[in-house]
Backbone as JSON, one array per atom type, in Angstrom:
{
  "sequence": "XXXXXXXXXXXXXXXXXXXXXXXXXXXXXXXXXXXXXXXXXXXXXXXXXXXXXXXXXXXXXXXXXXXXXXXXXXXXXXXXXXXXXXXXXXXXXXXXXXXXXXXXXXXXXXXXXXXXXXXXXXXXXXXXXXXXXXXXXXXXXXXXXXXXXXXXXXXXXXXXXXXXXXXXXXXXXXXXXXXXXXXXXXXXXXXXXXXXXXXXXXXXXX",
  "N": [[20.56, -15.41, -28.66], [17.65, -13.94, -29.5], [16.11, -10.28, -29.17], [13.64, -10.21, -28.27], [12.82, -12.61, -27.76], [14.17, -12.81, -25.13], [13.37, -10.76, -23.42], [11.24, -11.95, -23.04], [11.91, -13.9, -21.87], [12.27, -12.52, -19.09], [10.88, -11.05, -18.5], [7.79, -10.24, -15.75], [6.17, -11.15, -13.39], [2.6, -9.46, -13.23], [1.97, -8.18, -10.24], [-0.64, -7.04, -10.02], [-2.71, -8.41, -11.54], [-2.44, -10.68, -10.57], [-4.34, -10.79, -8.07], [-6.8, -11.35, -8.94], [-9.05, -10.32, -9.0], [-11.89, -8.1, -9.79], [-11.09, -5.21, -11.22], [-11.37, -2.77, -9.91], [-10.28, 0.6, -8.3], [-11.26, 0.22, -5.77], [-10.28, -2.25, -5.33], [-8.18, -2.53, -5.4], [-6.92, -0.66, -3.36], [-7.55, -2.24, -1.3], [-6.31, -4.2, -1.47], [-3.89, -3.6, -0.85], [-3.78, -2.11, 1.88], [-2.52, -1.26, 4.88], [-0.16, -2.05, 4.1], [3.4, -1.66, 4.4], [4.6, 1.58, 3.26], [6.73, 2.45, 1.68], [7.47, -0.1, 0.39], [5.0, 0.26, -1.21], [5.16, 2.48, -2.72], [7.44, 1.63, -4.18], [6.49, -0.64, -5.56], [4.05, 0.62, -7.56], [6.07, 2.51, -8.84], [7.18, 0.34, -10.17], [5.43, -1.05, -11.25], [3.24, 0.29, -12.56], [4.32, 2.61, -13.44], [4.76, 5.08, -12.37], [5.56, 7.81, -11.09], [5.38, 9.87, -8.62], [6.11, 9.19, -6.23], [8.28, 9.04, -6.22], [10.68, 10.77, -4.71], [10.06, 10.21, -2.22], [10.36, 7.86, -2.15], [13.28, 7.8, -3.13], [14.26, 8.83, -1.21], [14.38, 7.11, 0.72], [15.23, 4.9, 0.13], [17.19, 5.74, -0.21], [18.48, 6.5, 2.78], [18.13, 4.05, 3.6], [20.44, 2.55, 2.39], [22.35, 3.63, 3.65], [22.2, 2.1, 5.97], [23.07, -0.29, 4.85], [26.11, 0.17, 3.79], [26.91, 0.64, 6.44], [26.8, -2.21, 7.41], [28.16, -3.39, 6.14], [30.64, -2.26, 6.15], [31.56, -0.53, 4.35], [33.84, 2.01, 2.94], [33.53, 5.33, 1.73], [33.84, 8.0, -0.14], [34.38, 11.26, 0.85], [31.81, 13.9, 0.43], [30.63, 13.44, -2.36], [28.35, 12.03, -2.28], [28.01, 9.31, -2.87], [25.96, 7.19, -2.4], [23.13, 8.7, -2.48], [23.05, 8.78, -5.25], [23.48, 6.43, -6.58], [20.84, 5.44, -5.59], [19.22, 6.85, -6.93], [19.83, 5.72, -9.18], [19.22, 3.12, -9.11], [16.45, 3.46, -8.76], [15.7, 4.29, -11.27], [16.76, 2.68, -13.02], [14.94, 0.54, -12.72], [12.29, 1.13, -13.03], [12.92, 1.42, -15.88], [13.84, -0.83, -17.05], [14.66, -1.51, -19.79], [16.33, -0.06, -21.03], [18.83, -0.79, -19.42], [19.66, -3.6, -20.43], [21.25, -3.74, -22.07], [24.61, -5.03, -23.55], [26.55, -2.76, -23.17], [25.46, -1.26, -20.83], [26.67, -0.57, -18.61], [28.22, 1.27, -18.75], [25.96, 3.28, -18.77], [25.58, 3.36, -16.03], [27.97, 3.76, -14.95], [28.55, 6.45, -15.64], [26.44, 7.4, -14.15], [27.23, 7.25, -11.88], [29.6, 8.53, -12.15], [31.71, 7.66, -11.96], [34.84, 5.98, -13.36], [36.0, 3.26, -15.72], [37.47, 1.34, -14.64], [37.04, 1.74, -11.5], [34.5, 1.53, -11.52], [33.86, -1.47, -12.41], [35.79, -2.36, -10.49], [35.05, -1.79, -7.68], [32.18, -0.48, -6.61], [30.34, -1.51, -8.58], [29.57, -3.97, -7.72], [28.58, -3.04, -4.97], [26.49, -1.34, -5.63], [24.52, -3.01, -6.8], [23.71, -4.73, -4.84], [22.31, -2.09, -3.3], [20.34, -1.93, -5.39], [19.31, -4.95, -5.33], [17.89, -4.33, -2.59], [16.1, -2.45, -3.13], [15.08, -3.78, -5.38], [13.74, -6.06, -3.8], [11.65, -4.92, -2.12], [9.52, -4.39, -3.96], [8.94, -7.51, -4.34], [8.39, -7.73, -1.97], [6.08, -6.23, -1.61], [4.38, -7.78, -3.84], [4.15, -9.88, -2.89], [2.39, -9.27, -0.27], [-0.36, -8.36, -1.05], [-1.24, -10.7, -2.21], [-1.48, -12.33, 0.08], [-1.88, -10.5, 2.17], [-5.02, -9.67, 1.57], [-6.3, -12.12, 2.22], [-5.67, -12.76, 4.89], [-7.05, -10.28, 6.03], [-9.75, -11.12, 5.45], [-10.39, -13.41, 6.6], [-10.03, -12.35, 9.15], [-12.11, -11.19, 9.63], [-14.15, -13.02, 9.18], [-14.11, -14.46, 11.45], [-15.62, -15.41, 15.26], [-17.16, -12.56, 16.91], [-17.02, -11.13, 20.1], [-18.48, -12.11, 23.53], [-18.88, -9.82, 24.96], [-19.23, -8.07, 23.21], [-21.21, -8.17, 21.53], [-23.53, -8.3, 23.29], [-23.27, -5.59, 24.03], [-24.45, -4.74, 21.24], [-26.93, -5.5, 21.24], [-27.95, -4.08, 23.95], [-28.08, -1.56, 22.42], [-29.68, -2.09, 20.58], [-32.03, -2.17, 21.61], [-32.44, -0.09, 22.58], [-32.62, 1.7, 21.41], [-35.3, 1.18, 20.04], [-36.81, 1.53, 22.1], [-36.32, 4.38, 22.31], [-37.7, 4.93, 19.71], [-40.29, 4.08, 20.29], [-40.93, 5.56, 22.3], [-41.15, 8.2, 20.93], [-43.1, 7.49, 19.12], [-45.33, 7.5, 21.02], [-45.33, 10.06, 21.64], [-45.94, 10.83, 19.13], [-48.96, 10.43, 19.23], [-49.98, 10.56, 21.3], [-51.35, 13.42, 21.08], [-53.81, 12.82, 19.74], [-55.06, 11.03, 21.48], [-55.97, 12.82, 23.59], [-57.06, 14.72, 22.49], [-59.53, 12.9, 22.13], [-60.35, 12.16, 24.76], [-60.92, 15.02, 25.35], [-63.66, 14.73, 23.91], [-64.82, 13.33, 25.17], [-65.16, 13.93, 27.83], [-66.83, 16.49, 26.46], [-69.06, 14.89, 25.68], [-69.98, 13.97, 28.4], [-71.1, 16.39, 29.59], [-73.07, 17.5, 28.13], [-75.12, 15.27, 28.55]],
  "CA": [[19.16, -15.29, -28.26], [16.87, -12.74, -29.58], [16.34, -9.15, -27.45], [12.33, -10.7, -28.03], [12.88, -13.74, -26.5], [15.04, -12.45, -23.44], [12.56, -9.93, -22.57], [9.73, -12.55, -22.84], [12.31, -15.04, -20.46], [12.94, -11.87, -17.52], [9.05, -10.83, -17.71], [7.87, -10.73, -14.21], [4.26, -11.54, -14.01], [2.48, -7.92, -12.71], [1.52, -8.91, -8.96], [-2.08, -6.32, -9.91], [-3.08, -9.7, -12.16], [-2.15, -11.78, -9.93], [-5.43, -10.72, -7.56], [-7.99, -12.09, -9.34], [-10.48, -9.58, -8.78], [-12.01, -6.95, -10.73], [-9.87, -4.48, -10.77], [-11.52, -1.55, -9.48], [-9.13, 1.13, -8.14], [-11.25, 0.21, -4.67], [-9.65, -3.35, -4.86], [-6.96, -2.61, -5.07], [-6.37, 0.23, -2.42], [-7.87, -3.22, -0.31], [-5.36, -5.74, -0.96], [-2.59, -2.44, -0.51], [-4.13, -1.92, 3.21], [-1.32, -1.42, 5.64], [1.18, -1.8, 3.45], [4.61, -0.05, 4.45], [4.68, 2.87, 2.43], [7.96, 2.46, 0.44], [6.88, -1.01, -0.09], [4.02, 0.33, -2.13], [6.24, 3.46, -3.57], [8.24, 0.61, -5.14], [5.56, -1.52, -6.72], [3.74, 1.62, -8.25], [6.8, 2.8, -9.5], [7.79, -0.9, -11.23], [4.19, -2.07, -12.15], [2.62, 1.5, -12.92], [5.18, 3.53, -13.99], [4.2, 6.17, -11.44], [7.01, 8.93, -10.47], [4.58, 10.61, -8.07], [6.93, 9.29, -5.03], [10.02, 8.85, -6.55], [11.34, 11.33, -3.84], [9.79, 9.53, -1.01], [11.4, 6.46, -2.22], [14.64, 7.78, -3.01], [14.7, 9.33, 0.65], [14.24, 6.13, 2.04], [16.46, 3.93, -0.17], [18.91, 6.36, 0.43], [18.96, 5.79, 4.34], [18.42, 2.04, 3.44], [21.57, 2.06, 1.3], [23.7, 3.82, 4.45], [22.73, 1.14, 6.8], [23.7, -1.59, 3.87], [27.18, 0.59, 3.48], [27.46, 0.61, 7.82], [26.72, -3.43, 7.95], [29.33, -3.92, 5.04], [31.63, -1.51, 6.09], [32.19, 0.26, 2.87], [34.53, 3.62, 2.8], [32.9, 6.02, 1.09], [34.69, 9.41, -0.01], [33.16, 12.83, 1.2], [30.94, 15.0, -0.55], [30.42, 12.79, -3.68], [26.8, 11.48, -2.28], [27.66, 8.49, -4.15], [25.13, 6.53, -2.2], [22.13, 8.61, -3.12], [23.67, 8.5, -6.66], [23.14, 5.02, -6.49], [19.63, 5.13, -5.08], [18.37, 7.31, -7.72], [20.14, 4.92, -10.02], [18.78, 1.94, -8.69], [14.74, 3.74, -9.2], [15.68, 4.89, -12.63], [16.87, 1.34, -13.91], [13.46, -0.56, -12.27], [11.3, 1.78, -14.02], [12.81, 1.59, -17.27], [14.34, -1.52, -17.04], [15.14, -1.95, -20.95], [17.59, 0.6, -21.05], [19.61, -1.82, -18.95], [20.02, -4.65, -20.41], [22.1, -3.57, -23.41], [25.89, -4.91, -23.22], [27.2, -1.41, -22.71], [24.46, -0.36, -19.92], [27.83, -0.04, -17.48], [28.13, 3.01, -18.91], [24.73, 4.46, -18.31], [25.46, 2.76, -14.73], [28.9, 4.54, -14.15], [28.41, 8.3, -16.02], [25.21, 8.33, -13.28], [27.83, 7.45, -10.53], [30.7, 9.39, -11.9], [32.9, 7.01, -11.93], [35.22, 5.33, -14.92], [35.41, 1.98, -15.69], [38.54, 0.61, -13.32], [35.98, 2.16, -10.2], [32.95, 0.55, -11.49], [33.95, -2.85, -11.63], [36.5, -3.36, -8.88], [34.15, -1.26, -6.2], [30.81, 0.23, -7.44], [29.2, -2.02, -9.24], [28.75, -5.11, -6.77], [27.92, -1.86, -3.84], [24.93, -0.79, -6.3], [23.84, -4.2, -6.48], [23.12, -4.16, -3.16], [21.16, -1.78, -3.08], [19.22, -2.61, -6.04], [18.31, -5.88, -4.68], [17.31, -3.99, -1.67], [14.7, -1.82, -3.71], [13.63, -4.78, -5.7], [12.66, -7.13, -2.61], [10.65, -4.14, -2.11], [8.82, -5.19, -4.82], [8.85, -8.54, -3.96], [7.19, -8.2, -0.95], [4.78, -5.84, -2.15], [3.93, -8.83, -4.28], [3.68, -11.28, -1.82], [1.68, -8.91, 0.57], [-1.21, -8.05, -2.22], [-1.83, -12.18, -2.49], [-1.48, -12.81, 1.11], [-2.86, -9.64, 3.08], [-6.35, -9.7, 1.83], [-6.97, -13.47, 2.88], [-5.88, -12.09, 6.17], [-8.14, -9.65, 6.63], [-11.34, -11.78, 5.34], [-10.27, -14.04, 7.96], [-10.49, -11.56, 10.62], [-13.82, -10.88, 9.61], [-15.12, -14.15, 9.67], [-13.45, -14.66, 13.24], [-16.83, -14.79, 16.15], [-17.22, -11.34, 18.03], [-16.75, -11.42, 21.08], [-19.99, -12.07, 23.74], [-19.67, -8.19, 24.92], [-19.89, -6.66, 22.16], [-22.71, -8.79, 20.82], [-24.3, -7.99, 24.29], [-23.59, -4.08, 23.63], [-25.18, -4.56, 20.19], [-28.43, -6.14, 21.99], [-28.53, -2.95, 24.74], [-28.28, -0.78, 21.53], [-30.79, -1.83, 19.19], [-33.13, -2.38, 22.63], [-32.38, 1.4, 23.31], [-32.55, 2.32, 20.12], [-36.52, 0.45, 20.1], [-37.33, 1.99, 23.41], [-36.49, 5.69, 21.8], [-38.79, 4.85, 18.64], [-41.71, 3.9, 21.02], [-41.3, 6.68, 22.83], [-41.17, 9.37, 19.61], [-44.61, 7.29, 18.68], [-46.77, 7.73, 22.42], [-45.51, 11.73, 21.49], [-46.94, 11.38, 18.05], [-50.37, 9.75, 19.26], [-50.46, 11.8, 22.23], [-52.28, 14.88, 21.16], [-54.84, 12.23, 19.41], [-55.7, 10.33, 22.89], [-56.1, 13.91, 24.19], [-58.63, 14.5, 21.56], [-60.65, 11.94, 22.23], [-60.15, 12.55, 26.05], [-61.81, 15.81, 25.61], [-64.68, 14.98, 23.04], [-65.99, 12.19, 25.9], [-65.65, 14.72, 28.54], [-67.92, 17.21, 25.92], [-70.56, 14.46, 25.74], [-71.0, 13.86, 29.19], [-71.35, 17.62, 29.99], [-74.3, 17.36, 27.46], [-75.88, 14.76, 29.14]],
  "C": [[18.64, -13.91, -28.67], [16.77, -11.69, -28.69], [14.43, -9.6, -27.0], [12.32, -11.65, -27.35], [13.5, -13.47, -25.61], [14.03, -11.39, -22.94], [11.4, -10.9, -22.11], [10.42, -13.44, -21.35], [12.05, -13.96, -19.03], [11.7, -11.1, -17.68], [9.04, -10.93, -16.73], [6.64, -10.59, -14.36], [4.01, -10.14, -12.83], [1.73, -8.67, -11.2], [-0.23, -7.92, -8.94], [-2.93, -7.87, -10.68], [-3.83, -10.82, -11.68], [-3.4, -12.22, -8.68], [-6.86, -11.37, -7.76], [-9.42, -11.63, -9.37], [-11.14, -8.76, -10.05], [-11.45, -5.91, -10.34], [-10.07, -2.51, -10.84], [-10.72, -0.89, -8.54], [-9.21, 0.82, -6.39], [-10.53, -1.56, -3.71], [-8.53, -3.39, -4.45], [-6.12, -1.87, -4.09], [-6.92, -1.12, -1.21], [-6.88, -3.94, -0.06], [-3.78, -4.81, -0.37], [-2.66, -2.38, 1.06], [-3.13, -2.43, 3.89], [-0.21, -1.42, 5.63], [2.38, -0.9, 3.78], [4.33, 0.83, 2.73], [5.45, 2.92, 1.19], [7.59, 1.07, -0.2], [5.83, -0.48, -1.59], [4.21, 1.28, -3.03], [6.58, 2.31, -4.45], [7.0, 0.07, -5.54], [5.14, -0.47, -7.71], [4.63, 2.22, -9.16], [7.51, 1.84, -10.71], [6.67, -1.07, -11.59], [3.57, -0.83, -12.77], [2.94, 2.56, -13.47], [4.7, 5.11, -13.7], [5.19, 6.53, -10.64], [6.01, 9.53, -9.58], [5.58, 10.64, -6.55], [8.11, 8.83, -5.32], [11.01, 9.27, -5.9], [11.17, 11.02, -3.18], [10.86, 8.22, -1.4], [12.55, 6.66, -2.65], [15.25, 8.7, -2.22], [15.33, 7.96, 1.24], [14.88, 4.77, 1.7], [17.83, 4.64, 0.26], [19.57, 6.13, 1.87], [19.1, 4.64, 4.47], [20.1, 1.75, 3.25], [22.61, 2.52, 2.33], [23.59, 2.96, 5.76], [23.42, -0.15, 5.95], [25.1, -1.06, 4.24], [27.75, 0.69, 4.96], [27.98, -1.02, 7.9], [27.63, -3.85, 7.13], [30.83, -3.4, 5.34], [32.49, -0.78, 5.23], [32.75, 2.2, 3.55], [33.91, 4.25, 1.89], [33.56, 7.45, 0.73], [33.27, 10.49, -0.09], [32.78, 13.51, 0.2], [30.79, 14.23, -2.33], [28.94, 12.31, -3.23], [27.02, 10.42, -3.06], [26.27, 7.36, -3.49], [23.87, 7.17, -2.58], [22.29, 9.04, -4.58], [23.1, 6.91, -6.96], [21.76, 4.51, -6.3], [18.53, 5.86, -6.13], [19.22, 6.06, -8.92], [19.3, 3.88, -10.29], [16.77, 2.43, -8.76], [14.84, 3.88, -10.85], [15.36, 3.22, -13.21], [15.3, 0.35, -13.47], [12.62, 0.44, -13.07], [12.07, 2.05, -15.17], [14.1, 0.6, -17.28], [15.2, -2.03, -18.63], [16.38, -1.51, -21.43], [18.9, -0.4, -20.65], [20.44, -2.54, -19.07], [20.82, -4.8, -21.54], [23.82, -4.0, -22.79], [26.66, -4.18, -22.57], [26.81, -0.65, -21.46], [25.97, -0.11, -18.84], [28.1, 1.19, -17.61], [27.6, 4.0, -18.47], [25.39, 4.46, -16.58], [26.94, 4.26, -14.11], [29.33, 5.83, -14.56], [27.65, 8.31, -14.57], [26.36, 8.37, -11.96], [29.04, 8.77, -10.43], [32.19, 8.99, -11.68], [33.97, 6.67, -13.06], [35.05, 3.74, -14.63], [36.1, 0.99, -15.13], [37.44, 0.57, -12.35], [34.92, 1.31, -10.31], [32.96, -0.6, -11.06], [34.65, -3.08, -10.78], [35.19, -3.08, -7.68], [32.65, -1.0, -6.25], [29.66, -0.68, -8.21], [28.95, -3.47, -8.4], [28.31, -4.0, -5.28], [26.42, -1.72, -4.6], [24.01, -2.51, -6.7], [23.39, -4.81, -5.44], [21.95, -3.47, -2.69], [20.4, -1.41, -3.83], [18.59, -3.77, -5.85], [17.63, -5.89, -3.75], [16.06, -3.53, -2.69], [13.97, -3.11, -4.28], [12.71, -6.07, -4.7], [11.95, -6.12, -2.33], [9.46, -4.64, -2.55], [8.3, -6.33, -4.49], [7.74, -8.98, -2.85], [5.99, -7.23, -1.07], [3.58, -6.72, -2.39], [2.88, -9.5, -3.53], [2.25, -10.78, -0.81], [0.4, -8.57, 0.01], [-1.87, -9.6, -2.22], [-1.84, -12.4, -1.31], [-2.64, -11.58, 2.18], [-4.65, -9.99, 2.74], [-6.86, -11.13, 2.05], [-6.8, -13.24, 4.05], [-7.0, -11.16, 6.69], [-9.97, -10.62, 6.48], [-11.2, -12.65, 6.2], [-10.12, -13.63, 9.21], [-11.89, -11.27, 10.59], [-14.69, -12.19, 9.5], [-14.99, -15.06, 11.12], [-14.73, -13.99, 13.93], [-16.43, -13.66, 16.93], [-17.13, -12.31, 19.06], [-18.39, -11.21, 22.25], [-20.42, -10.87, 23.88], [-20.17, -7.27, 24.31], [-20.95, -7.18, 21.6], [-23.94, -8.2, 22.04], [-24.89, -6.5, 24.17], [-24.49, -3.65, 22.74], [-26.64, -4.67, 20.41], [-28.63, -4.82, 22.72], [-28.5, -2.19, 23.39], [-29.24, -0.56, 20.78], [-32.2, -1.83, 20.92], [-33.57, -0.97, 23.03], [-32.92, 2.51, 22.51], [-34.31, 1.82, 19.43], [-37.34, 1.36, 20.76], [-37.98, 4.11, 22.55], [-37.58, 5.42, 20.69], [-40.14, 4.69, 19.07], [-42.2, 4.84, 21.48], [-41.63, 8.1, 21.93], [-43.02, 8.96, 19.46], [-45.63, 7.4, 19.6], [-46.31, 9.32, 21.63], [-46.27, 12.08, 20.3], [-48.34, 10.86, 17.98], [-51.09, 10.31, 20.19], [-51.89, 12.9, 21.8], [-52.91, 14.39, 20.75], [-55.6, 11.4, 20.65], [-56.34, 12.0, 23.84], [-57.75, 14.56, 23.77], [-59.96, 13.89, 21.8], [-60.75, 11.81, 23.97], [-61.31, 13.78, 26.22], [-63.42, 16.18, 24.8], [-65.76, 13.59, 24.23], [-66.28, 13.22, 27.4], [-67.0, 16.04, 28.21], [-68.97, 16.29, 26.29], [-71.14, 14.03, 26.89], [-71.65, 15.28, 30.15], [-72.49, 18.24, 29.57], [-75.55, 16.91, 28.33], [-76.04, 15.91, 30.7]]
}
């Protein structure tokens, strides 16, 4: 198989596309709304190719990757950091996924860990798979939350108020009437006054 046709098969359709909107930068900070954080680290970093939080998100894979390595029970040897070894690994390869996919990429994979190539495959390389499928459901639900959140929210907004606050809105604009009436007797005032003292002139005439 071609390296053209295998890139065209493991495409992933861009979930910004997938919106349907116009794709002003204010749409899209809409359908993002609420979004966990790393969630949206990871998409930006796979669909945008935006390092801006590359350290936020390889904080927070890194703590990810030591509850994966608690719930698995993996041994780990001291002072090697191989887990955030792994977590910067696991950002590198999603943003520059081509590198990758070459026969040899085990290499790139186990220079970054530090390992050789006994280590990699018995131990190391199904551990970092782990928590690369952690980062990319990241992604994933990024995705999902981008096509799903903003039908949520337009459906909170077409959900009826409630009677009090419609009631509140009624004392408001009524209050808010009252004050405008009253501004206009102050600006008509000194003209009734006027004419107050030009009928008292004419009967002082008479």
């Amino acid at each position: 198989m071609s390296a053209v046709i295998e890139d065209a098969l493991i495409m992933e359709t861009n979930p910004v596309r997938v919106i349907n909107f116009d794709m002003h930068p204010e749409v899209v900070a809409y359908c993002c709304a609420e979004m966990p954080t790393h969630w949206y680290l990871a998409m930006r970093m796979k669909w945008a190719d935006d390092w801006s939080g590359a350290s936020a998100l390889e904080k927070k894979l890194w703590l990810t990757s030591a509850k994966i390595a608690h719930r698995n029970g993996w041994r780990l040897p001291k002072g090697r950091e191989y887990l955030r070894r792994m977590s910067g690994l696991a950002i590198h390869e999603m943003a520059e996924p081509a590198r990758y996919r070459l026969p040899d990429a085990w290499l790139l994979r186990s220079a970054w860990l530090g390992t050789g190539k006994t280590q990699w495959f018995t131990t190391w390389s199904e551990r970092y798979n782990k928590i690369f499928q952690e980062l990319n459901e990241w992604t994933n639900r990024a995705y999902r939350w981008m096509k799903v959140h903003p039908q949520y929210i337009a459906r909170k907004r077409r959900e009826p108020r409630e009677p009090i606050k419609q009631l509140r809105m009624v004392d408001v604009s009524t209050r808010q009437l009252a004050i405008q009436m009253e501004d206009a007797t102050k600006i008509i005032e000194p003209f009734l006054n006027i004419k107050a003292l030009n009928r008292q002139a004419l009967e002082l005439k008479k």
